[in-house]
C-alpha positions as CSV (number, residue, x, y, z in Angstrom):
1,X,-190.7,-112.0,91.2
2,X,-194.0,-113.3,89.9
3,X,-196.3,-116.4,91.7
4,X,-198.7,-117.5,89.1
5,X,-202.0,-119.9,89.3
6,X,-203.1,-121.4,86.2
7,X,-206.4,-123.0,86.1
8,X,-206.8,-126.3,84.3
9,X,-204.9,-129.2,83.5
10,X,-205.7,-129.9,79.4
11,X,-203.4,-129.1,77.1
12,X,-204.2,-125.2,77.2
13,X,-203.2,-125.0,81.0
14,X,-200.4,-127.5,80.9
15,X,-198.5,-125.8,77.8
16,X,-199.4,-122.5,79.6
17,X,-197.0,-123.7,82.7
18,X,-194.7,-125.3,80.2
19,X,-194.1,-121.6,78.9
20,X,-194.6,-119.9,82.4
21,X,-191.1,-122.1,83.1
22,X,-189.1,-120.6,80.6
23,X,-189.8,-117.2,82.0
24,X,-186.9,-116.3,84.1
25,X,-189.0,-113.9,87.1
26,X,-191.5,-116.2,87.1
27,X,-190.6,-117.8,90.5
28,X,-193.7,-120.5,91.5
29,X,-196.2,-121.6,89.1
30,X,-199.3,-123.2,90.7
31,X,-201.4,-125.4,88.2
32,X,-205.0,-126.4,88.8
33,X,-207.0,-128.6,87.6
34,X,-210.7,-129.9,89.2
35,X,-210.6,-133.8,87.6
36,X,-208.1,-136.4,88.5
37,X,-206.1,-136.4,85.6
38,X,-204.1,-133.9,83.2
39,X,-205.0,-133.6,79.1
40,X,-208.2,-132.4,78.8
41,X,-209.7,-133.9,75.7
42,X,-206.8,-135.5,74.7
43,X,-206.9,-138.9,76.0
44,X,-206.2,-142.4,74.2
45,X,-207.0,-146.0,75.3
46,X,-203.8,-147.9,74.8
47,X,-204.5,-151.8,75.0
48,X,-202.4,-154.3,76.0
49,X,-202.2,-156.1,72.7
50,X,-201.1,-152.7,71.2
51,X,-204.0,-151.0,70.1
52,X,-204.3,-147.1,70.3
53,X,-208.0,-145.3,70.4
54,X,-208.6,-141.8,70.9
55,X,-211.1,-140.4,72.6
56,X,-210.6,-136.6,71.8
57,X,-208.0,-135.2,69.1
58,X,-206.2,-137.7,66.7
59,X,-204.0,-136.1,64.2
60,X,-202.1,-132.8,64.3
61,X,-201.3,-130.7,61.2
62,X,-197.3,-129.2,61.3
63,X,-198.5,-126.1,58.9
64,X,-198.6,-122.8,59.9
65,X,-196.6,-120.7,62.8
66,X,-198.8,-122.5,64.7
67,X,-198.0,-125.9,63.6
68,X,-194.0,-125.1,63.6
69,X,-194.8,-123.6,67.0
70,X,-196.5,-127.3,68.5
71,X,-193.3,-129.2,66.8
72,X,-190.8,-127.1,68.7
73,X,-192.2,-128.2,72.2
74,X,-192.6,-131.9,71.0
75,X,-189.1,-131.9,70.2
76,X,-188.1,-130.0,73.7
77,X,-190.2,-132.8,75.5
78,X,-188.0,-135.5,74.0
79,X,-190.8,-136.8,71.5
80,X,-189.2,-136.5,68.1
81,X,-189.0,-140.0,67.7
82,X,-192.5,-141.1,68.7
83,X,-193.9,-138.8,66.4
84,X,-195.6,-140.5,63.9
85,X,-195.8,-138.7,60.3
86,X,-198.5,-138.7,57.5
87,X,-197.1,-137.4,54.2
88,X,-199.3,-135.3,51.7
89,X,-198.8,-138.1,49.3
90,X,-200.4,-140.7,51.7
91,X,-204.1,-142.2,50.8
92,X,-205.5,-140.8,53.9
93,X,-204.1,-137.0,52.7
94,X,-205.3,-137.2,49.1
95,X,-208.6,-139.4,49.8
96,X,-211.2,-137.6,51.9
97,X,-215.4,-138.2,51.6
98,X,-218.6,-137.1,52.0
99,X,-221.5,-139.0,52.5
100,X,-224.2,-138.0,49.8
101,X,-227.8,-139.1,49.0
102,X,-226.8,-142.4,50.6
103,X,-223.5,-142.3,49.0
104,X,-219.4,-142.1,49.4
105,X,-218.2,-139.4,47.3
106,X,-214.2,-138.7,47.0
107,X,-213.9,-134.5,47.7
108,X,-212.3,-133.5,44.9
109,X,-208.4,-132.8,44.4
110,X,-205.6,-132.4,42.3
111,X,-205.8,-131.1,39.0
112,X,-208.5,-133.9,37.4
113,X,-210.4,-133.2,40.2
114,X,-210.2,-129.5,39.5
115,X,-210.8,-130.1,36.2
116,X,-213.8,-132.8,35.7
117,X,-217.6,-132.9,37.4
118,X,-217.7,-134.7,40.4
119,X,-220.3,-136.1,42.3
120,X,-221.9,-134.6,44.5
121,X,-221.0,-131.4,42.9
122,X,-223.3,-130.3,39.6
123,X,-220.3,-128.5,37.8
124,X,-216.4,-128.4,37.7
125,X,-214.3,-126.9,40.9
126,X,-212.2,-125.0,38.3
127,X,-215.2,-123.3,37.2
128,X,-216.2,-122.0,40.7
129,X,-213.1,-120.6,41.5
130,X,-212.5,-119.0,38.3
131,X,-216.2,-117.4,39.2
132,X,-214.9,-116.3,42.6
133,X,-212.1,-113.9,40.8
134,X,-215.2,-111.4,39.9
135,X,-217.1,-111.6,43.1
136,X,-217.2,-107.8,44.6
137,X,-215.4,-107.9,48.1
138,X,-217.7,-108.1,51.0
139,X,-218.2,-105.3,53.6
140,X,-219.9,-106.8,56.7
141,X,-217.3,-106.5,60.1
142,X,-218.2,-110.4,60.5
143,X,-220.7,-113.2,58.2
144,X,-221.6,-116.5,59.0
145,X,-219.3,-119.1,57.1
146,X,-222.4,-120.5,55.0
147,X,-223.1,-117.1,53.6
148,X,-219.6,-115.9,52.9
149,X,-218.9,-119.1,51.3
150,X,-222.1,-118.8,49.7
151,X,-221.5,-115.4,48.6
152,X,-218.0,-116.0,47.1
153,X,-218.4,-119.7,45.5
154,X,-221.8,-121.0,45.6
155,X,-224.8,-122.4,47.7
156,X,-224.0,-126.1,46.4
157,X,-220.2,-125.4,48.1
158,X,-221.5,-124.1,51.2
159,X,-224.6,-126.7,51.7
160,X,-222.6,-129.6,51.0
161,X,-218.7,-128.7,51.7
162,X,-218.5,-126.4,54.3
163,X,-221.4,-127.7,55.9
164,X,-219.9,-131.0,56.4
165,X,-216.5,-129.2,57.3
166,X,-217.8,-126.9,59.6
167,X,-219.5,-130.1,61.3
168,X,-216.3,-132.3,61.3
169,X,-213.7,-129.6,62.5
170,X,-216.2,-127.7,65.4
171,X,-219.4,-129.8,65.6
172,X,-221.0,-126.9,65.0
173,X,-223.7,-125.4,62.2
174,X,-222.0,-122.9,59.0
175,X,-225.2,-121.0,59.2
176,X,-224.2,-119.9,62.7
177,X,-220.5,-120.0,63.0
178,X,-218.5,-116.9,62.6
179,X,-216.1,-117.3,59.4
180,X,-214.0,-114.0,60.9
181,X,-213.4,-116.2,64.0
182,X,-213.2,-119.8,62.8
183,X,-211.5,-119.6,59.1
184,X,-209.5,-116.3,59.6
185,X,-207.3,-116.6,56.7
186,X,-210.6,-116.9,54.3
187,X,-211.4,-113.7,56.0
188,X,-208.4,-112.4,55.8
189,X,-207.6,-113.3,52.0
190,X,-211.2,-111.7,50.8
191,X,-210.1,-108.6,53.1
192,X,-207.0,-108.2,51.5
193,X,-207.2,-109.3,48.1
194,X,-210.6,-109.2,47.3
195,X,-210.6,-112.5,46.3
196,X,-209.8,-116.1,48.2
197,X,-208.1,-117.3,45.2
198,X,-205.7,-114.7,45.3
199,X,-205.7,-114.2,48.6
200,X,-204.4,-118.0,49.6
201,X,-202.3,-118.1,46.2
202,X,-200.5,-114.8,47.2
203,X,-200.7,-115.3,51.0
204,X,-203.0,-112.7,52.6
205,X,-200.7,-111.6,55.5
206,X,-199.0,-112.9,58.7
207,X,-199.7,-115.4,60.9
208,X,-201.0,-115.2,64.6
209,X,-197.8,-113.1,66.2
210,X,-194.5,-113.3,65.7
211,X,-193.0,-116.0,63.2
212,X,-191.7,-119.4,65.2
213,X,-188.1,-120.5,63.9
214,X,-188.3,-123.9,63.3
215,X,-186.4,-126.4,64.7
216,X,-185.1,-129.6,63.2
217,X,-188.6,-131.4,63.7
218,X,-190.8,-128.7,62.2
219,X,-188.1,-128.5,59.5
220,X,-188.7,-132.2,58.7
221,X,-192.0,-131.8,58.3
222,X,-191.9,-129.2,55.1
223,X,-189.4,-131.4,53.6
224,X,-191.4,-134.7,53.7
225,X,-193.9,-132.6,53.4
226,X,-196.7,-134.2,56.5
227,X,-200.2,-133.4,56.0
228,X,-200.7,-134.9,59.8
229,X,-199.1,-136.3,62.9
230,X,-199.5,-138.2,65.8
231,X,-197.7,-139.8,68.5
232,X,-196.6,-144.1,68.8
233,X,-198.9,-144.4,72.4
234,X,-201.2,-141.6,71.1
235,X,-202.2,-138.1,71.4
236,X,-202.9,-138.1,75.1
237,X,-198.6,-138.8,75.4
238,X,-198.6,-134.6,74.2
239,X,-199.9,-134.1,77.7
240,X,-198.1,-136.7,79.9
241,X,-194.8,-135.6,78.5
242,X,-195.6,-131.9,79.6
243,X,-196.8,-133.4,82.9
244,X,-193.4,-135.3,83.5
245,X,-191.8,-132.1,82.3
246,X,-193.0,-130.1,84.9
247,X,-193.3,-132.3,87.5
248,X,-189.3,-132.1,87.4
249,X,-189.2,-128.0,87.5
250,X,-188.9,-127.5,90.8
251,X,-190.7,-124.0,90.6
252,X,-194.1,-126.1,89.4
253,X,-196.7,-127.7,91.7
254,X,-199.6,-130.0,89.8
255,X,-202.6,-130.7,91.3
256,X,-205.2,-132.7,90.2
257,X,-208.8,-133.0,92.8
258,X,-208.6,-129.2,93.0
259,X,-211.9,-127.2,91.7
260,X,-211.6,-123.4,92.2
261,X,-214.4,-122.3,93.9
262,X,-213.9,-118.8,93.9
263,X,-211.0,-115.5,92.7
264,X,-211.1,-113.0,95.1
265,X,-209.2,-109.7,94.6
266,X,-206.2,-109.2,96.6
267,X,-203.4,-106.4,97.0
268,X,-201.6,-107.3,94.0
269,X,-203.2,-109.8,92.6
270,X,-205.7,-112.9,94.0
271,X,-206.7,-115.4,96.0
272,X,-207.9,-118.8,94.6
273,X,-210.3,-120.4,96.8
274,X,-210.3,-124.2,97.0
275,X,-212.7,-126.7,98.8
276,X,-210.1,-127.2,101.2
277,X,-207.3,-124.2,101.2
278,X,-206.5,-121.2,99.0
279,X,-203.9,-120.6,96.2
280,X,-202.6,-116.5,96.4
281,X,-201.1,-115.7,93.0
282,X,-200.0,-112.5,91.6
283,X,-201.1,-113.4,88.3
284,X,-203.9,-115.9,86.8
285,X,-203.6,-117.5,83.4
286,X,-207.5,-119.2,82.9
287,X,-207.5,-121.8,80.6
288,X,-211.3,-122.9,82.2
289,X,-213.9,-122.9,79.4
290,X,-215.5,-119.5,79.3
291,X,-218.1,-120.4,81.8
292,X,-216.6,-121.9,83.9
293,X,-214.4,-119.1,84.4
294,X,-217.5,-116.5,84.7
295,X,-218.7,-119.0,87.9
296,X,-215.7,-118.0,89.7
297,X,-215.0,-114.3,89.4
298,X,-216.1,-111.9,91.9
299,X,-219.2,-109.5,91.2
300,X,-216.7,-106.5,90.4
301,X,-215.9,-108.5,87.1
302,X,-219.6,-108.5,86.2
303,X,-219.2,-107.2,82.8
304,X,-216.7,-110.2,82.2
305,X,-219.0,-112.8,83.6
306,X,-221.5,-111.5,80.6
307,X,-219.5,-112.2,77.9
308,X,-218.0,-114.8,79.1
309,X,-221.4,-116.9,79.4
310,X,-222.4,-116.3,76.3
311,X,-219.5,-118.4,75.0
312,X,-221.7,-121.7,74.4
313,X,-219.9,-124.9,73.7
314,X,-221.4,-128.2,72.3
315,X,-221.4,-131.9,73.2
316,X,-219.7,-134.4,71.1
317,X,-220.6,-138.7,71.2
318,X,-217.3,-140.4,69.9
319,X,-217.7,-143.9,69.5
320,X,-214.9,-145.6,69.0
321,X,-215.0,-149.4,66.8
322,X,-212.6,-152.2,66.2
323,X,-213.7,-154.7,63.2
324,X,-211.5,-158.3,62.2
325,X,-210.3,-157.8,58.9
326,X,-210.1,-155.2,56.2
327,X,-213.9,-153.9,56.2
328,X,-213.4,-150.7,54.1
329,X,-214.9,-150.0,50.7
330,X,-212.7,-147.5,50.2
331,X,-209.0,-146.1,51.4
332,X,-208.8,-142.7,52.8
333,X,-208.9,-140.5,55.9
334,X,-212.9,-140.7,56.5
335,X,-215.8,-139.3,55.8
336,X,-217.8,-136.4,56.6
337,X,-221.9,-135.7,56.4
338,X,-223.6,-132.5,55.6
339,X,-226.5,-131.5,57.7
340,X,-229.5,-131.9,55.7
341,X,-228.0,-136.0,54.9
342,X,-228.3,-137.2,58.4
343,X,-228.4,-134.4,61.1
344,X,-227.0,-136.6,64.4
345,X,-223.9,-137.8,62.4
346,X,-221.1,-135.7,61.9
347,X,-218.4,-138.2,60.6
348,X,-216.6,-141.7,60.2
349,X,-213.0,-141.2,60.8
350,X,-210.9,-144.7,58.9
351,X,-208.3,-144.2,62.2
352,X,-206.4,-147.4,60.5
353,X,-205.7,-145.6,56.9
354,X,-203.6,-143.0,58.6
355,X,-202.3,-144.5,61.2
356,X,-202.1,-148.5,61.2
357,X,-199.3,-148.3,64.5
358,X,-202.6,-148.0,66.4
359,X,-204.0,-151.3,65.2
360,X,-203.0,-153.9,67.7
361,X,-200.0,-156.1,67.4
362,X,-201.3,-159.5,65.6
363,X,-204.1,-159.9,63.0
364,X,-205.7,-157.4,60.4
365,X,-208.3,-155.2,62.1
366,X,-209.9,-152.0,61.3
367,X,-210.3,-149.4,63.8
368,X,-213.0,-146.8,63.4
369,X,-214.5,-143.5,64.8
370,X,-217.7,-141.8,65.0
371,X,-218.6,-138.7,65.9
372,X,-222.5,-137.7,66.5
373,X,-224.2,-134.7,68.0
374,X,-222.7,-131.7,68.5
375,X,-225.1,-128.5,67.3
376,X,-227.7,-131.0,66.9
377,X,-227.3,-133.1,70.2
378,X,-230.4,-132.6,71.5
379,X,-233.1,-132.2,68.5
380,X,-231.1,-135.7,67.3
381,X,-230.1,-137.7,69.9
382,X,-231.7,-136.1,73.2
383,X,-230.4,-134.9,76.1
384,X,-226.6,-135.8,76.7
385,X,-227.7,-136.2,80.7
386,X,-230.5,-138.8,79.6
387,X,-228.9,-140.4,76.4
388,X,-227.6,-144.4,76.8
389,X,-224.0,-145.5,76.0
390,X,-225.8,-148.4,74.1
391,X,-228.1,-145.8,72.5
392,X,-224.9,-144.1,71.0
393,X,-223.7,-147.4,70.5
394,X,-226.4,-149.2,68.4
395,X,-226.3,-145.5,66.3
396,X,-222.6,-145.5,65.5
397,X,-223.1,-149.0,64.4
398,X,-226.1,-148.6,62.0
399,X,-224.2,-145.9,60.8
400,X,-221.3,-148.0,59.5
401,X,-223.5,-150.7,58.2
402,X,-225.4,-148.2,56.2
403,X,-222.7,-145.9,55.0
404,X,-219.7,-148.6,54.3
405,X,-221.8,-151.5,54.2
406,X,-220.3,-153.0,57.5
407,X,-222.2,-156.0,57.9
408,X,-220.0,-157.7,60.6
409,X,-220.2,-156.5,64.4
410,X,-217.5,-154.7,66.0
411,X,-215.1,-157.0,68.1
412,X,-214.5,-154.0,70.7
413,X,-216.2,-151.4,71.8
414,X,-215.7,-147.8,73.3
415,X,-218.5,-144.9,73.8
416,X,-217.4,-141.4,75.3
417,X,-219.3,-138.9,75.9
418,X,-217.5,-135.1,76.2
419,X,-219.9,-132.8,77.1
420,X,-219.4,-129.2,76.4
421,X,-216.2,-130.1,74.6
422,X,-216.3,-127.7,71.5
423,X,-216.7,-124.1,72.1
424,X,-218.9,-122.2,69.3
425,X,-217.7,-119.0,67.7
426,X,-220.6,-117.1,66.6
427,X,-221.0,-114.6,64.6
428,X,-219.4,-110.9,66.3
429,X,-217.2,-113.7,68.2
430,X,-214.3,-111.9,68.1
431,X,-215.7,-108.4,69.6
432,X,-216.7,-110.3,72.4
433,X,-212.6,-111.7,73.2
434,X,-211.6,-107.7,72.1
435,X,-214.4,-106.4,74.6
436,X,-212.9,-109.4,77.1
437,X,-209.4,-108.4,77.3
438,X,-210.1,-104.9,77.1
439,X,-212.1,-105.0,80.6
440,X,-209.2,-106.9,81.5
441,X,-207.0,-104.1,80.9
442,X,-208.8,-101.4,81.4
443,X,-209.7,-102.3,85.1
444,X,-206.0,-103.7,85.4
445,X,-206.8,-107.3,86.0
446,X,-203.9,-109.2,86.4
447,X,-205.5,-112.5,84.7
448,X,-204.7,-113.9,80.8
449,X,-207.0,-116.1,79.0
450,X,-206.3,-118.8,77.0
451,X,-208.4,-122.0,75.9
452,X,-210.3,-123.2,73.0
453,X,-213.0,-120.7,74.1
454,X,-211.4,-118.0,72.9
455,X,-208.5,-118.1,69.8
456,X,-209.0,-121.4,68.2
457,X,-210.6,-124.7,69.2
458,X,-207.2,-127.1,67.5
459,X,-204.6,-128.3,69.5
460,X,-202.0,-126.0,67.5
461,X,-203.9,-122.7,68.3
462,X,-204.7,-123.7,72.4
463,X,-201.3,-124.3,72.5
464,X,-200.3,-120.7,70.7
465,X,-202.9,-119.0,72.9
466,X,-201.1,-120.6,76.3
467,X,-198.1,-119.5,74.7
468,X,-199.1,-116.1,74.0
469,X,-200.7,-116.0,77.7
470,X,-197.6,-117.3,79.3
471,X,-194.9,-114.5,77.2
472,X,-197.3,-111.5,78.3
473,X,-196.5,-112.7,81.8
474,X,-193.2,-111.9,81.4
475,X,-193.2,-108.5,80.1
């Protein structure tokens, strides 16, 4: 018979009590979160005349256990048919850019692009990878992703590719990430194989746990083959739908307004201390960002409180833009931009390519994203305390006119500013989550973690980690 606090309301803590229901001694489940509202950084603007903006997340991939793992729920919540498919043969799948010496370059794929020199790249993909086959295996415990990739295909790939990929996917700098922790399976594949080639051609082992059976959703996805997916009323339904799923479970109490101020060890477990009552739980699934978490434990946890503070996350502008007409150059998902191009911008996401439900019910618009800051917040745009929604505004803006030759003003408008929002895996990342859960253990904590902070910053892997989290409760 098992009470159990969970603390937060995104989609790391919601999906955590999703699981915690399913668990048959798991008798009250208590969910926490400090704002008014459930979803975390999945949230969408939904206009009356139809149009759909997101502020956080917009497109989910279906590969992987973890992807099959994400369908299942979706289907279980009833969501099947607002999902909203992109196919690998779509223009948004096969087109994707970089922004170049004040250019738009297509990234190359397929076997032409394998094949011929493409700009900005000085010699043939084919060539690289062929040179990757005789690169000796590395033997560091953990590299930063610039100088594995680096290492194993080439400066001009890692300054210009990954740089722009590691901006787009974690806001964060390749020369500082951890590639162990952020791109496991190239870790993996070089650990294994001795080559990423082979490794990702011959499939370099397992994936996270044990393997998800998929149901009829996930199963639709391999055989039209989705790159992507979203939801009709957007990404933020993901969370509602859990919400309204719990909400009926008679053994789950939501509440929103409710900060935890402090865990206190009790006989068998702990006591959650609110501004204005207490929470006693026998077990705590935490799916606060790691500092947040290491502001409420008690001074006995002290060696947890370290490593969990030096878990930094960065802040993320996203400005969302609506423009009459067709205004693109080109067709495809969007485009990213390396570091050493324009160090505040991290991308241009072409929201209407992949998904033109979103765009509103009459007329032909374009609806745009922009994402700025991140690792380079303050040295770029300044502090994100002193920083001015028109500021971000004016930037995003320029930025269009200058990359796509926008000339037109947007004809709506949306800044958002998520502070903290992606979590930064440095290098020896990973030691620090072992050296986590093994203080948990060792001093027989009864608390789970799960979060971006910790296992993977995507939708799919939050969602595996509150999973994970939720299952150990039951054993």
């Amino acid at each position: 018979m098992t009470r159990v606090a969970v603390l937060g309301g995104g989609v790391g803590g919601l999906a955590a009590a999703y699981y915690l229901s399913k668990v048959p001694h798991v008798t009250k489940v208590v969910v926490l979160e400090s704002s008014s509202r459930f979803g975390g950084w999945l949230w969408s603007t939904r206009r009356s005349d139809g149009a759909v903006f997101e502020h956080g997340p917009r497109g989910i991939r279906p590969a992987g256990t973890v992807g099959r793992n994400t369908l299942n729920m979706v289907e279980d919540l009833g969501l099947g048919e607002d999902v909203l498919p992109v196919l690998s043969s779509h223009t948004s799948s096969q087109n994707r850019f970089l922004y170049v010496n004040q250019q738009i370059h297509k990234i190359p794929s397929g076997l032409k692009g394998l094949l011929r020199t493409v700009p900005p790249l000085s010699r043939p993909l084919l060539v690289t990878l062929v040179s990757e086959l005789l690169v000796r295996r590395g033997q560091q415990e953990d590299e930063s992703v610039h100088s594995f990739v680096s290492r194993r295909l080439g400066r001009e790939l890692a300054d210009v590719l990954v740089d722009s990929l590691c901006r787009g996917v974690f806001a964060g700098d390749s020369r500082k990430l951890s590639v162990r922790s952020c791109f496991p399976a190239l870790f993996q594949a070089e650990r294994r194989r001795g080559s990423l080639v082979l490794g990702l051609l011959m499939s370099s082992g397992p994936g996270p746990g044990p393997d998800v059976v998929p149901g009829p959703l996930a199963r639709r996805s391999v055989e039209e083959s989705w790159s992507q997916w979203s939801l009709k009323t957007g990404l933020q339904s993901l969370p509602e739908s859990i919400t309204d799923f719990l909400q009926d479970d008679g053994r789950v109490e939501l509440h929103r307004d409710a900060a935890v101020k402090q865990l206190v060890p009790s006989a068998g477990g702990w006591k959650v201390l609110l501004e204005d009552g207490l929470v006693s739980a026998d077990h705590i699934i935490s799916a606060l960002p790691a500092p947040a978490l290491a502001a409420v434990l008690p001074s006995s946890c002290q060696t947890l409180v370290q490593l969990l503070q030096d878990i930094t996350s960065v802040s993320v502008a996203v400005v969302n833009l609506e423009y009459e007409g067709d205004v693109l150059p080109v067709q495809g998902f969007g485009h990213l931009v390396p570091s050493s191009e324009e160090p505040d911008l991290l991308g241009v996401v072409y929201d209407s390519v992949p998904f033109p439900q979103h765009d509103r019910d009459s007329g032909v618009t374009t609806r745009l994203t922009v994402m700025m800051g991140g690792a380079w917040f303050h040295e770029a745009l300044g502090a994100p305390e002193t920083v001015t929604e028109e500021q971000l505004l004016h930037r995003a803006v320029a930025a269009v006119h200058r990359h796509l030759g926008v000339e037109a003003p947007p004809c709506w408008s949306r800044v958002s500013l998520h502070k903290d929002c992606i979590p930064q895996y440095f290098l020896g990342h990973f030691r620090k989550v072992e050296s986590m859960r093994e203080f948990i253990r060792t001093n027989e904590l009864r608390l789970s973690l799960t979060g971006s902070s910790y296992d993977g910053v995507s939708v799919n892997d939050v969602i595996w980690s509150a999973r994970t989290a939720a299952l150990q409760v039951g054993t």
